[in-house]
N, C-alpha and C positions, 0 to 999 in steps of 0.2 A: 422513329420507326424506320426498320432497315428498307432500302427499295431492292423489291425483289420482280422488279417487273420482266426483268430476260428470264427470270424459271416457269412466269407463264405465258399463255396464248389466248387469243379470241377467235371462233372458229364462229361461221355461221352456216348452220344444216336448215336443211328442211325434210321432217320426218312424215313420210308417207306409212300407209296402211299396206295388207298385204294387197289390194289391188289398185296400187300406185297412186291412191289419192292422196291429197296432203291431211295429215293429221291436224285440222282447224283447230285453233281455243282451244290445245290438251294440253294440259298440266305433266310437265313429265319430272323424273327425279334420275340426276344424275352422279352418279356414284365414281368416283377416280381408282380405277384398279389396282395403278402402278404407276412410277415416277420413272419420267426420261432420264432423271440425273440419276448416280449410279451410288447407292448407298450401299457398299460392301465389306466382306468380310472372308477371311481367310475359310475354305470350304474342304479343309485338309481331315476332318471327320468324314467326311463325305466317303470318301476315298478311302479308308479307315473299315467304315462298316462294310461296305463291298468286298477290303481284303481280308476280314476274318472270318472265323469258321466258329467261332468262342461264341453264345449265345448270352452271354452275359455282359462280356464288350459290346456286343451288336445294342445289347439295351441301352448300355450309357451311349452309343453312340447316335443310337434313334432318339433318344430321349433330346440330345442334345443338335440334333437336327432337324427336329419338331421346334425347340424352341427357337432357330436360327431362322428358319424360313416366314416366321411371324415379325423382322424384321428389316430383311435385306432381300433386295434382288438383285446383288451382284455379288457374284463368287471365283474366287483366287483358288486355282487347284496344281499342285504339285506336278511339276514335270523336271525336276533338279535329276540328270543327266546319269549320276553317281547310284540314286535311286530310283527312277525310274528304269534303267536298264543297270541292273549290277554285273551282269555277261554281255559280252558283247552278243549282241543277233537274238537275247531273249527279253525286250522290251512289257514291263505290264501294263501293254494296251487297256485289258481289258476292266480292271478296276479302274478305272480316270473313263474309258468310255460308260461305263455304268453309272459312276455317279455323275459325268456331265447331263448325260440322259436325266437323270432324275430329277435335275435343277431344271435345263430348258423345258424340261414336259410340265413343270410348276412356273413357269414366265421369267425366270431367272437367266439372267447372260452371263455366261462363264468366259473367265480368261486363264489360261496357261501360263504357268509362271518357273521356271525360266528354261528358255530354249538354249542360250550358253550362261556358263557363267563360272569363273575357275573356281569355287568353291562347291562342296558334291559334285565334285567333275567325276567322270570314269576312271579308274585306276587304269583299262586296258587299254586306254588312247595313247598311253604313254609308252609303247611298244613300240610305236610307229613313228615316223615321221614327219617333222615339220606340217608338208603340202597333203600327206596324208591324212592327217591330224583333221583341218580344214576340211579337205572332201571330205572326210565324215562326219563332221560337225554340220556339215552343208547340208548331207544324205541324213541326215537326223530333223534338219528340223524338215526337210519335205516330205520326210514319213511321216511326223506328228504333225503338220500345219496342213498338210493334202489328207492327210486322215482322219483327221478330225472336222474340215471342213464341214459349216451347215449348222454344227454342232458346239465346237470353238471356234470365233471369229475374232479373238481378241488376244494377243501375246505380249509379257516382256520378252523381247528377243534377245538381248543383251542384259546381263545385269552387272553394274558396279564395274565400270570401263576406267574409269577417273584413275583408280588404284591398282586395276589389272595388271598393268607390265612392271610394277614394282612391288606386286604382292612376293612376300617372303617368308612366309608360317611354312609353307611349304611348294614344293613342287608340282608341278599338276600342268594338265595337255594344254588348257585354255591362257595360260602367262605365259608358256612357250611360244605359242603361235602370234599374241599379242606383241611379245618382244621382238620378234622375228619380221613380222609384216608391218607392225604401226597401230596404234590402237584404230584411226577411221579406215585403215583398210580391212580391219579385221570387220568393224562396223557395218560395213558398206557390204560386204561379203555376205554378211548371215542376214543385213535386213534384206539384200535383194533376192536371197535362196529362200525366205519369206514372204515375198510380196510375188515370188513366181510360182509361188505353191498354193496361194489364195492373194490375187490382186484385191479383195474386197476385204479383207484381214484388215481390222485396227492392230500398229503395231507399233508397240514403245521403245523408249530407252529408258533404260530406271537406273537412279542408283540415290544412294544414303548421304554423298557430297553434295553439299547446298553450297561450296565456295562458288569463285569466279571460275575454278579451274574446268568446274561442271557446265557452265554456260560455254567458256572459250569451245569443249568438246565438242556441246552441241550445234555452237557455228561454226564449225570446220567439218562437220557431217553434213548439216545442212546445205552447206558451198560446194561438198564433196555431189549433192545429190541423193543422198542416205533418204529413202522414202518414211520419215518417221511422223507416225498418224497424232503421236501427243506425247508427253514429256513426264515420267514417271519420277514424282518425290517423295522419296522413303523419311517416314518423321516417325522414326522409335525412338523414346523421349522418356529412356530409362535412367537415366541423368539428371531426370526435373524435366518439366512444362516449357515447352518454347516459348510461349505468352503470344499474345495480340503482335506486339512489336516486331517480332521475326518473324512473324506468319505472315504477317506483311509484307518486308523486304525480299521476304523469298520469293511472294508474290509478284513482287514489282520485277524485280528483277529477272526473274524464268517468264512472265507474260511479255515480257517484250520482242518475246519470238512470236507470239500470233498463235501460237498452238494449244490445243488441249492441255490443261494439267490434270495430271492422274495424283492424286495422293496416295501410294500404293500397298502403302503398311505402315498403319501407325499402330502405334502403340500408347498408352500412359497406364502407369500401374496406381494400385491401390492398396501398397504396402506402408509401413510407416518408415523408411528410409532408401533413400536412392543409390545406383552406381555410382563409384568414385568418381568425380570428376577428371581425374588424372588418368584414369583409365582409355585409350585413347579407341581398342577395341571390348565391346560389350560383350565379347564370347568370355572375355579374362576374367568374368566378373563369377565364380566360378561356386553357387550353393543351391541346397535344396530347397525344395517348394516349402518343406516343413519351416525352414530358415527365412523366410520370405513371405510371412502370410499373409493375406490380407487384412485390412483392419476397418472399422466400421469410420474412422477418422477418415482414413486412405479409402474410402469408396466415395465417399461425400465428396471428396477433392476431385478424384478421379472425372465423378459425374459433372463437377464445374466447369473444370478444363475443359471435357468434351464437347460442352455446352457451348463454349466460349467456342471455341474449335471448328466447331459443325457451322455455326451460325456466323463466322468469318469468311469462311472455306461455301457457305453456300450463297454467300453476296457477292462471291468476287465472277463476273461472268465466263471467263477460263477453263473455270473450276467445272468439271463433267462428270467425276470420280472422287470418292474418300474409302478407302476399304484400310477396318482395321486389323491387324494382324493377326489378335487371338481372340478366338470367343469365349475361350476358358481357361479359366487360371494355370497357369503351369505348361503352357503350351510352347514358349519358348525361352529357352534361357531359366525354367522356373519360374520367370516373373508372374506377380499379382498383376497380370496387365489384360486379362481376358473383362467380357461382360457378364461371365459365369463364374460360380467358383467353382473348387477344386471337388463340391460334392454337386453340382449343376445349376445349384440352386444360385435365381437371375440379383445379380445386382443391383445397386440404382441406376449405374449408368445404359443398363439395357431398356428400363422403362419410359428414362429420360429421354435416348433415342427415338425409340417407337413413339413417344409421344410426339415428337417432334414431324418424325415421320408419317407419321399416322392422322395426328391432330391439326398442329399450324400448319406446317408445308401440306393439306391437304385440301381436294375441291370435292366436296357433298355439297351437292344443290337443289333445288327445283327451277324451271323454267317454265312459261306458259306462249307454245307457238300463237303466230297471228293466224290470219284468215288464210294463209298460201301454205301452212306449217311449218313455216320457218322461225326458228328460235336462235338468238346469239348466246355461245356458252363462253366464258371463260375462266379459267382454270390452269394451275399448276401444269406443267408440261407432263404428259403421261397416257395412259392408256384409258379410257370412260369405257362405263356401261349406262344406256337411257333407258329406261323402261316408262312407258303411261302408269298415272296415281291408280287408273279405274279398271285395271286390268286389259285395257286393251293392247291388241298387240302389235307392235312396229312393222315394219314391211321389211322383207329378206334383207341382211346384211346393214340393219339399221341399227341394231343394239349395240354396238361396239364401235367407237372408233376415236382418235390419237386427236389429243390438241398439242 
């Protein structure tokens, strides 16, 4: 039996009436709302049904937003630099504020994903200069991380530094400036135009390199001073299953900095054959959804691994975040790697989850206070609701509260 004793807590209340007495000898039942740990999912529908006007998209997208919200409360929404402002000075604030709204007003914490990053960069930054470049990469993210503030508290700020100043597909504002200044001063630059636009911001480095070259980066930011809140590892795993064995090593090796791990986008598909091996980037890998289906063999699998996955990833105590990339099939690259398919209809690996989520990692209970009304509850780390078995009813600001 795995110990999972750091995901809960023992809390001891004591539940009064409305006129402050202790609720003696009552039977209460308590219900877990929500989990502290961050079970997520890319929320790029989200943002989707907000931007269209098409009442037929709006369905699959509501369709497919209803079934998302039945098992994540963490959500990844799109702020890639290239799409999010395609003109310079005309930013779409307002879809990404609409659908962050729609997520925290249902208990969901959203995070922004990515504030730089040279790939979706701007075409128009590259009119400019070097030092200009920078200030407006600067003036970008204190628009979107002071504007969203309350509402987004959580950023990748950087994405995929490891390969930044030797990226070569193509040209673009953010390998300029990397090559020019150093990848940790570029680092150190955009985390602290971030940490002075919201000091209360969780704010990451992410990127898809599990070598040493990933770690070396992150201790030369950290020595630099880089205020970085937790440690963002991309596991798209379009290539085959990492297995038990290197969820480990990754493990061992990234916790020995003491920080959060974000798992920030995984992926596994549920087709019946994988990316070339030799393939070293996964854009090259270049077919249609029809080409790529999913298969009832390739769901089965899919649901294993994740199984295997989830249940590694939530005994390692580090570990705070798993969000997987696609919810539905075709969403990136065409892979079968969503928890939906290509007609919405949920997988095994969706029910597998929520059961997980919902069922084992979950605290439904009853307790019975003493003679003072005090009750010990313990439970999964999360959000409770108590209510009395007999209808009676708790005293102000007693029905809710966090173990």
């Amino acid at each position: 039996m795995a110990d999972l004793s750091h995901r809960k807590s023992t809390k001891t209340i004591r539940f009064t009436d409305d006129d402050g007495k202790p609720l003696a000898n009552t039977r209460l039942k308590i219900e877990q709302q929500s989990h502290k740990f961050l079970f997520g999912c890319g929320g790029f529908d989200f943002v989707d049904y907000f931007q269209t006007e098409d009442e037929e998209k709006k369905a699959v997208f509501k369709d497919r937003m209803d079934k998302w919200v039945k098992v994540f409360n963490y959500a990844t929404l799109p702020f890639y630099l290239g799409a999010f402002e395609p003109e310079e000075g005309c930013p779409q604030t307002d879809s990404r504020m609409q659908a962050a709204k729609y997520l925290t007003e249902r208990g969901i914490t959203v995070k922004g994903h990515p504030l730089v990053w040279h790939t979706v960069c701007a075409d128009w930054l590259m009119t400019y200069d070097n030092e200009t470049i920078l200030n407006k990469l600067a003036g970008r993210i204190d628009r979107e991380v002071g504007g969203f503030k309350g509402v987004i508290d959580m950023w990748d700020v950087i994405n995929e530094v490891v390969i930044m100043p030797v990226f070569d597909k193509y040209d673009n504002a953010v390998t300029r400036v990397c090559k020019e200044y150093g990848q940790v001063p570029l680092v150190k630059t955009v985390f602290d135009a971030a940490h002075r636009a919201n000091p209360e911001a969780e704010l990451l480095l992410n990127d898809f390199n599990t070598s040493p070259k990933y770690e070396e980066l992150i201790e030369r930011c950290l020595d630099a001073g880089v205020p970085i809140t937790a440690i963002g590892i991309q596991s798209h795993q379009h290539q085959g299953y990492w297995g038990k064995e290197k969820l480990l090593d990754v493990l061992g090796r990234f916790g020995r900095f003491g920080l959060p791990i974000h798992f920030t986008e995984n992926t596994l598909t549920s087709g019946d054959y994988l990316v070339p091996p030799e393939l070293e980037d996964l854009n090259d890998f270049v077919v249609t959804a029809e080409e790529w289906p999913s298969t009832p063999a390739g769901e089965q699998r899919q649901a294993e691994q994740i199984e295997e996955m989830y249940r590694t990833l939530f005994e390692n105590p580090l570990v705070q975040a798993v969000t997987t990339w696609d919810f539905t099939d075709g969403a990136w690259l065409n892979a079968p790697s969503g928890f939906l398919r290509l007609d919405n209809s949920e997988k095994p690996s969706y029910h597998l989850l929520r059961d997980l989520i919902f069922n084992e990692w979950h605290t439904d209970t009853e307790v019975v206070t003493n003679e003072d009304g005090i009750a010990e509850i313990t439970g999964f780390k999360g959000t409770y609701k108590a209510a009395t078995t007999n209808g009676a009813l708790l005293g102000a600001g007693q029905s809710e509260f966090v173990l």
